[in-house]
C-alpha positions in Angstrom: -0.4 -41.7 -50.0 0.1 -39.0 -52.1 3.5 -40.4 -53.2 2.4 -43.8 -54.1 2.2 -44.2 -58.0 -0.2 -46.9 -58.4 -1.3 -47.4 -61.5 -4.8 -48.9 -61.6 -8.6 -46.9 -61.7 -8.9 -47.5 -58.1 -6.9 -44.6 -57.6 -9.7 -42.2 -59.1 -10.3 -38.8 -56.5 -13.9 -37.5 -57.6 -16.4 -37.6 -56.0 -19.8 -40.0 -57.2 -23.3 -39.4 -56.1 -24.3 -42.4 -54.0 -27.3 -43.8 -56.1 -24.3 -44.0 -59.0 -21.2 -45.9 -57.2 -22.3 -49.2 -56.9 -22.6 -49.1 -60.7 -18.9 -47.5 -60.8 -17.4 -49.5 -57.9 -18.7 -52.6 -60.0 -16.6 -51.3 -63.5 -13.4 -50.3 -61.0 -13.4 -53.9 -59.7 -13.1 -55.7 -62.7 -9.8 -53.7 -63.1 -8.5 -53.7 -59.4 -6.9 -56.4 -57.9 -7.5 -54.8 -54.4 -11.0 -54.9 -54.8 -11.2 -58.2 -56.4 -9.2 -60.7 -54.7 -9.0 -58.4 -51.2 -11.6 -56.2 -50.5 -14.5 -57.4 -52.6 -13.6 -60.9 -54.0 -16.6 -62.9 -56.2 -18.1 -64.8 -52.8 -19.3 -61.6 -51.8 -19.4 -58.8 -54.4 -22.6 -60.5 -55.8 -24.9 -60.4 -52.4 -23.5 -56.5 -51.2 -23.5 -55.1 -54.8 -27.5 -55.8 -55.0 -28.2 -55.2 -51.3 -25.9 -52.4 -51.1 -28.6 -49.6 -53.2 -30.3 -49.1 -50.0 -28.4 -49.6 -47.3 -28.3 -52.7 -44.5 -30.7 -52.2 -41.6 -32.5 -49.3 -39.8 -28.5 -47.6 -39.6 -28.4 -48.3 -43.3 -24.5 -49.5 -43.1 -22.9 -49.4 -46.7 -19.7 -51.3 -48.0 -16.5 -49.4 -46.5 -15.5 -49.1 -50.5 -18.6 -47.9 -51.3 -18.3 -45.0 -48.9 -15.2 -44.5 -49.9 -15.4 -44.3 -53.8 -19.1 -41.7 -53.4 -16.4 -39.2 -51.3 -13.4 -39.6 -54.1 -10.8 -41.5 -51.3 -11.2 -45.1 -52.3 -7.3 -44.8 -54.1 -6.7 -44.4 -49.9 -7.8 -47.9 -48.6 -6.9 -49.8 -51.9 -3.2 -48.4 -52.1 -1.9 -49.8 -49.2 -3.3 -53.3 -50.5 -1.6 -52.5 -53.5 2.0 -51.6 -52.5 2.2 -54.8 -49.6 -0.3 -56.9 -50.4 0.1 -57.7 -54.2 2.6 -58.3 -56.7 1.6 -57.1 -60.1 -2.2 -58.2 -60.3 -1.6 -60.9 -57.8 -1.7 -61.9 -54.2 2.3 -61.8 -53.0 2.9 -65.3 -52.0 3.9 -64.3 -48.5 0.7 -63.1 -47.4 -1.4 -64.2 -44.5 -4.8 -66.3 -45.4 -5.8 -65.1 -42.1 -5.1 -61.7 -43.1 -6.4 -61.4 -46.1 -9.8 -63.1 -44.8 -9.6 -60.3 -41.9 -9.7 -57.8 -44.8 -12.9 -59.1 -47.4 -15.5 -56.9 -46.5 -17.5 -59.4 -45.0 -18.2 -57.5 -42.0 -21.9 -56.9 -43.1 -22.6 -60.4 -43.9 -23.5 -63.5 -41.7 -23.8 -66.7 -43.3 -23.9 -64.5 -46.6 -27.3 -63.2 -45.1 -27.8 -59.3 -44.0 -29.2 -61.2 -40.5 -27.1 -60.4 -37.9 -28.0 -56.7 -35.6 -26.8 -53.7 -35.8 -24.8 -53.9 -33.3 -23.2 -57.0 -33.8 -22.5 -55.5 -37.5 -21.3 -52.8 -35.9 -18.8 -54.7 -34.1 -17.7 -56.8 -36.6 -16.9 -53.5 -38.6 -14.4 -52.5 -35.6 -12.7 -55.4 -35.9 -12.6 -55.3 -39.7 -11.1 -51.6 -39.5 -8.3 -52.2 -36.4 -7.0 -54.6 -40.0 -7.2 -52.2 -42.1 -5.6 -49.3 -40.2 -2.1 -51.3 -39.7 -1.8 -51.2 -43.7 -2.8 -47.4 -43.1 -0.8 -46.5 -41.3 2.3 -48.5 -42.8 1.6 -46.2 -45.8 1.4 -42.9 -43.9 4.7 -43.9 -42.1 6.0 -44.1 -45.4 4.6 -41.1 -47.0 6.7 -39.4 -43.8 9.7 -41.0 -44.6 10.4 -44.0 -43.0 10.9 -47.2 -43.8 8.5 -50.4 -44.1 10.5 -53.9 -43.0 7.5 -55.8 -42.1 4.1 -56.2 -41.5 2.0 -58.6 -39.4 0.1 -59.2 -43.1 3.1 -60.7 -44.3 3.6 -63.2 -41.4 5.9 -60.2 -39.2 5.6 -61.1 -35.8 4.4 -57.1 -35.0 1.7 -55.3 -36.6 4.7 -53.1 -38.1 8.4 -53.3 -38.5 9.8 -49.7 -39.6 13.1 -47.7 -39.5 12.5 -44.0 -38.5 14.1 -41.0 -40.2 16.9 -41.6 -38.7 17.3 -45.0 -38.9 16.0 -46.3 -35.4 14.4 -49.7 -35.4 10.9 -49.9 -34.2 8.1 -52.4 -33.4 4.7 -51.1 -33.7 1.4 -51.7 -32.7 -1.7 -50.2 -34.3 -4.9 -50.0 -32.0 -7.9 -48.8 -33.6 -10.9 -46.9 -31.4 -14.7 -46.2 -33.4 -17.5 -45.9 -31.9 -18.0 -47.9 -28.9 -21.1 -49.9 -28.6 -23.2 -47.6 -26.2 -22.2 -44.3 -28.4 -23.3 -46.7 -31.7 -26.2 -47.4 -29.6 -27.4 -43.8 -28.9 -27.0 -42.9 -32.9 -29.0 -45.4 -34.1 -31.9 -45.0 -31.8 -31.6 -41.7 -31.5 -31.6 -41.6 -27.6 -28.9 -39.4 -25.8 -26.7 -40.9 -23.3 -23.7 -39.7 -20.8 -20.7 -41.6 -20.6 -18.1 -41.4 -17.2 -15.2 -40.1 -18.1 -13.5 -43.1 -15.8 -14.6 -45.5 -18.2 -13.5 -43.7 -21.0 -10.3 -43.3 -20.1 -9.7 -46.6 -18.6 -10.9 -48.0 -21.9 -8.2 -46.3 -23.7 -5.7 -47.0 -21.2 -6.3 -51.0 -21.9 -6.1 -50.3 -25.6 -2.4 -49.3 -24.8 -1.4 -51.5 -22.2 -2.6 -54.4 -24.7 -0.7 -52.8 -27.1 2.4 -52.6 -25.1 2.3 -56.6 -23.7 2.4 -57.4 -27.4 5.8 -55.0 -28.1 7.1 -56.6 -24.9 10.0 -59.0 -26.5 11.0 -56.9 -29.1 15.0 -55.2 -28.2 14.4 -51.7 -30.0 12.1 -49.1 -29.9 8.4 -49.4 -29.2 5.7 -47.6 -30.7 2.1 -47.9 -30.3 0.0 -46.3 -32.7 -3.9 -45.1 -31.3 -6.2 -44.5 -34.3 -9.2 -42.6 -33.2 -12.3 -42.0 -35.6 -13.4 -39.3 -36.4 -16.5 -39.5 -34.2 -15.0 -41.1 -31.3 -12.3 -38.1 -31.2 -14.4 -35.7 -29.9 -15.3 -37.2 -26.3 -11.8 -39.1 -26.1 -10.2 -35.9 -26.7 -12.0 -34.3 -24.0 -11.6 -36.8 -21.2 -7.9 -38.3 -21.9 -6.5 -34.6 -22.8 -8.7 -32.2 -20.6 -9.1 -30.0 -23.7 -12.6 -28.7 -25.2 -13.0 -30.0 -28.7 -11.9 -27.1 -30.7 -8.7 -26.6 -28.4 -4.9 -26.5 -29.8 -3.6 -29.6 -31.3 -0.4 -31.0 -31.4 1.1 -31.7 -28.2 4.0 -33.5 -26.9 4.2 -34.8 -23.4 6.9 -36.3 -21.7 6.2 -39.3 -19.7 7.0 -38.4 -16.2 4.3 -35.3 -16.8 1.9 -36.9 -18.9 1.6 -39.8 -16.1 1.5 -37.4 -13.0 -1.1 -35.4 -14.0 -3.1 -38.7 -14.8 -2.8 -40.1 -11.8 -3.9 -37.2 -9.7 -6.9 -36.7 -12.3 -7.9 -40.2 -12.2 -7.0 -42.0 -8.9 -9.0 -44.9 -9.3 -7.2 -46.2 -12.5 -4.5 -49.4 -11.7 -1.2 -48.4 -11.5 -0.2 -51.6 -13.4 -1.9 -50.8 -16.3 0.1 -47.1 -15.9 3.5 -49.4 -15.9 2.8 -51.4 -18.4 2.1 -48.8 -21.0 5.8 -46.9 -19.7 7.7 -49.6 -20.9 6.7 -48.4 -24.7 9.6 -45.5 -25.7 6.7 -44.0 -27.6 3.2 -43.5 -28.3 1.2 -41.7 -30.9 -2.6 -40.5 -30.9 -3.8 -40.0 -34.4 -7.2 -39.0 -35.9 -7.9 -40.5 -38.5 -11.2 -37.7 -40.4 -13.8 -39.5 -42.8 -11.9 -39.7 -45.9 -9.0 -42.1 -44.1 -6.5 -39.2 -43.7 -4.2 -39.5 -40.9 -3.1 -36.8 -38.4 -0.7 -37.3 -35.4 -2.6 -35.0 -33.0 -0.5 -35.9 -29.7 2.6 -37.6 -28.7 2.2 -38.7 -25.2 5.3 -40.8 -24.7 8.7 -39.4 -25.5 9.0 -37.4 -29.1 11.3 -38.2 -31.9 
């Protein structure tokens, strides 16, 4: 996103002490377009920008901008809204309604009440970030080089339409992967729990065989995208790759490898789930750290 020239003071990079940024994030808005008719349009600006000082329940959940703007990376979620989703100070006229409602950050909110639970907040956040990774990652795709056709937010029929570097034509699909609700559970009562590494890795296996049955139709190249957070990486890492956490990164594996070794590791996974996911030429595994910078950590599929 480096590359982007946006010109607007959404795109500041210093960091702002918490108890300051809803006061900042308020004077940035009235300038930003991504912030005021995406991100944090009037219907809700007024309730989270007074509840927001302290926080939302025992987990005290913040606005994803607000987060954002205290660690100097909010330029990284409002650019992307900026170069697809507007034209000048306005909404392009082929954007989504469903897309752009996907994107208000709403997700703390029910009935315009903080009344929901944490974890339903928590899920709603999941949802609102799998959104907001597609634009992401349409920008870091770009900032490598290739190039944008279309997007699912402009009525694209894929999450992502790109040409590679060299010019192949892909259809991608961006699956996103937080904190799953018993891990959110164990940080915000403070209990430990173990998960089985079965489930784990089944779990990520549908995220990519429901990624592929949506690539299905499309004559080119596939590619699915896995964003993993931050927190999540650590234990996904671990189980999918058989690595400790601090091990190498970067790894490409072939399919015919990557898929024998899984299958003697973990027997008890279905084998059509296994197929599915080899129709897809390629997949990606990126980590995506707190600021919203992404890293393609493994390429599990065939490489470019």
């Amino acid at each position: 996103m480096e590359n982007f020239d946006i010109k607007c003071l959404c795109q500041l990079r210093k960091n702002i002490e918490i108890n300051e940024a809803v006061e900042k994030l308020s004077i940035i808005r009235q300038k930003c377009s991504a912030l005021q008719k995406v991100l944090l349009p009037d219907d809700i600006w007024g309730i989270l920008s007074q509840l927001s000082k302290s926080g939302v329940g025992k987990s005290r959940h913040l606005p994803l901008s607000l987060n954002a703007l205290s660690q100097g990376s909010l330029y990284k979620i409002t650019t992307p809204i900026h170069r697809y989703l507007l034209k000048g100070n306005e909404l392009r006229e082929d954007v989504s309604p469903n897309y752009i409602a996907d994107l208000k950050e709403n997700w703390l909110l029910k009935d315009n009440q903080f009344r929901q639970n944490e974890k339903r907040r928590h899920q709603r956040f999941k949802h609102y970030m799998g959104k907001l990774c597609e634009l992401l990652c349409a920008c870091w795709l770009e900032s490598l080089g290739w190039k944008i056709v279309n997007l699912e937010a402009l009525g694209g029929a894929y999450d992502i339409e790109a040409h590679s570097t060299i010019a192949k034509k892909y259809a991608i699909e961006v699956k996103y992967i937080g904190i799953e609700d018993e891990m959110f559970n164990s940080f915000s009562d403070g209990r430990a729990r173990c998960y089985d590494e079965n489930d784990i890795v089944k779990f990520v296996l549908c995220k990519l065989s429901n990624a592929a049955k949506q690539l299905k139709n499309y004559n080119w190249r596939r590619l699915i995208i896995l964003v993993i957070d931050d927190i999540a990486w650590p234990r996904i890492k671990c189980s999918i790759f058989d690595e400790g956490v601090n091990g190498s990164y970067y790894k490409e594996y072939p399919k015919s490898e990557f898929f024998k070794e899984f299958k003697n590791k973990y027997p008890k996974i279905e084998s059509k789930i296994i197929k599915s996911i080899d129709k897809v030429n390629d997949c990606w595994i990126i980590r995506m750290n707190g600021d919203f910078s992404l890293k393609k950590e493994y390429v599990i599929f065939n490489a470019l």
